[in-house]
C-alpha positions in Angstrom: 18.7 5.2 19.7 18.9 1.3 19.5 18.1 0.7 15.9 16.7 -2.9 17.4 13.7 -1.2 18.3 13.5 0.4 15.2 11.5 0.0 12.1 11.8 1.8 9.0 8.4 2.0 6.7 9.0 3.7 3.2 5.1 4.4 1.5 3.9 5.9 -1.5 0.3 7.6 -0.6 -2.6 8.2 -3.3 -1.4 5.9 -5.8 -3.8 3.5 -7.5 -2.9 0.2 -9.2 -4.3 -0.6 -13.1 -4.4 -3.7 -15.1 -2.1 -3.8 -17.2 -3.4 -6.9 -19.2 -2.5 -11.0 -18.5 -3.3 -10.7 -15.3 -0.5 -7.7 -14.4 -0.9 -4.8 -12.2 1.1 -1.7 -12.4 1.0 0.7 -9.0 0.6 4.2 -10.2 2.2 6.7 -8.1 0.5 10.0 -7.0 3.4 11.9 -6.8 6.9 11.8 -6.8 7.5 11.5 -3.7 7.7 8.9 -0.9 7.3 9.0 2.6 9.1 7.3 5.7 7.5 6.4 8.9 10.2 5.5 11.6 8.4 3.0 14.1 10.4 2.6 17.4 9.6 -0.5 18.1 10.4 -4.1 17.0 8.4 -6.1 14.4 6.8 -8.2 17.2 5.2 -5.6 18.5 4.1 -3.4 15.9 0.5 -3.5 14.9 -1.8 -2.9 12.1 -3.7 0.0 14.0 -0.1 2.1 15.1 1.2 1.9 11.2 -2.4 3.0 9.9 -2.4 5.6 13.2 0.7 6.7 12.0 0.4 7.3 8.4 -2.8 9.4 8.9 -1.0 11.4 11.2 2.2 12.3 8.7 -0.4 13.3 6.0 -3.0 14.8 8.3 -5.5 13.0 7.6 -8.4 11.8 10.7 -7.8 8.4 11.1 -11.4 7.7 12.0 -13.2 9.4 9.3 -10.9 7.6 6.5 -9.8 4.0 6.0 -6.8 3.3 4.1 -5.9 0.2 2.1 -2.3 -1.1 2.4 -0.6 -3.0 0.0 2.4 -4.2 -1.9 3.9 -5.6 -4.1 6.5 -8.9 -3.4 9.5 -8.7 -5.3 9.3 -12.3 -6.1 5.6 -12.3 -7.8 6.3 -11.5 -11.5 2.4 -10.6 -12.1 3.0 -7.9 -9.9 -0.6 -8.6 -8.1 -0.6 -6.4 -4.9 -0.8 -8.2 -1.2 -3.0 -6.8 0.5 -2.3 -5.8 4.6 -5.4 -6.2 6.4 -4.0 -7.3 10.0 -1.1 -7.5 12.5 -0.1 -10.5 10.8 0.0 -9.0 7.3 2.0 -6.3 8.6 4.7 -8.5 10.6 5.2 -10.5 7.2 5.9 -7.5 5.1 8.3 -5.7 7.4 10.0 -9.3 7.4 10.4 -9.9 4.4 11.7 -6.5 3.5 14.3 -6.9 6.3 15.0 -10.3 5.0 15.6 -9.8 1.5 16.8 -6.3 1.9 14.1 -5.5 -1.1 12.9 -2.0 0.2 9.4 -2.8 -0.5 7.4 0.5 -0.8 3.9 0.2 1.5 1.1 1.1 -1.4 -1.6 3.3 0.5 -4.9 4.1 -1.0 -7.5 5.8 0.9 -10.5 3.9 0.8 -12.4 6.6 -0.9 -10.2 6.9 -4.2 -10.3 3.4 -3.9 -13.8 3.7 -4.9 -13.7 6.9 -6.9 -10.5 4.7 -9.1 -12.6 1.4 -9.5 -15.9 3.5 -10.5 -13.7 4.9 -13.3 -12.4 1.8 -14.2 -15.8 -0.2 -14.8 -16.4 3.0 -16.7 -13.8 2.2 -19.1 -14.5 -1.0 -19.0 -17.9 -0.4 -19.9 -17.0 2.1 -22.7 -14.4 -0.6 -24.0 -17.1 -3.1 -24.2 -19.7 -0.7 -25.9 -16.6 -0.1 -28.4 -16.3 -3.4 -29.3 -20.2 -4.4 -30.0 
């Protein structure tokens, strides 16, 4: 196999990230356990779509009843606020820079539902929090 053509994508599925207060996030894993998706292709010509495709496929999941949100988090942001991956372009910058600085970024996927479910419960708290402190 020419390992040109061949992109390693390490991802942590079901997590959620939390504010950890001053502006921080903290990713909260789901499980102990990460994943690897092994794209053979090269970064030019992976897409959005295939990496989505292919994650819903390695946790059996139908891609086109559920949308996934793909993030992480750059090594050099100290806040630890999550980039988001919404396109080809966001994907070709975060396989770069992994390759570049050799970081190993871990892919953050959320399905969008407990994306919802999580920020519900959140404004929840928040809402509690608030009531607490009247």
């Amino acid at each position: 196999m020419n390992m040109n053509r061949c992109i390693l994508i390490h991802f942590d599925y079901g997590g959620y990230y939390s504010n950890t207060g001053g502006g921080y996030m903290e990713w909260n894993q789901s499980e102990a356990r990460i994943y690897t998706l092994m794209m053979k292709t090269t970064v030019e010509d992976v897409t959005y779509s295939e990496v989505v495709r292919s994650i819903c496929k390695k946790m059996k999941r139908d891609e086109y009843a559920n949308r996934l949100k793909l993030s992480y988090t750059p090594k050099e942001d100290h806040k630890h606020r999550p980039s988001i991956i919404e396109d080809d372009e966001d994907l070709c910058a975060y396989i770069m820079t992994c390759h570049q600085d050799q970081s190993g970024n871990i892919l953050h996927v959320e399905p969008l539902e407990d994306v919802a479910e999580n920020m519900e419960s959140e404004e929840v708290a928040r809402n509690e929090s608030a009531d607490l402190c009247e």
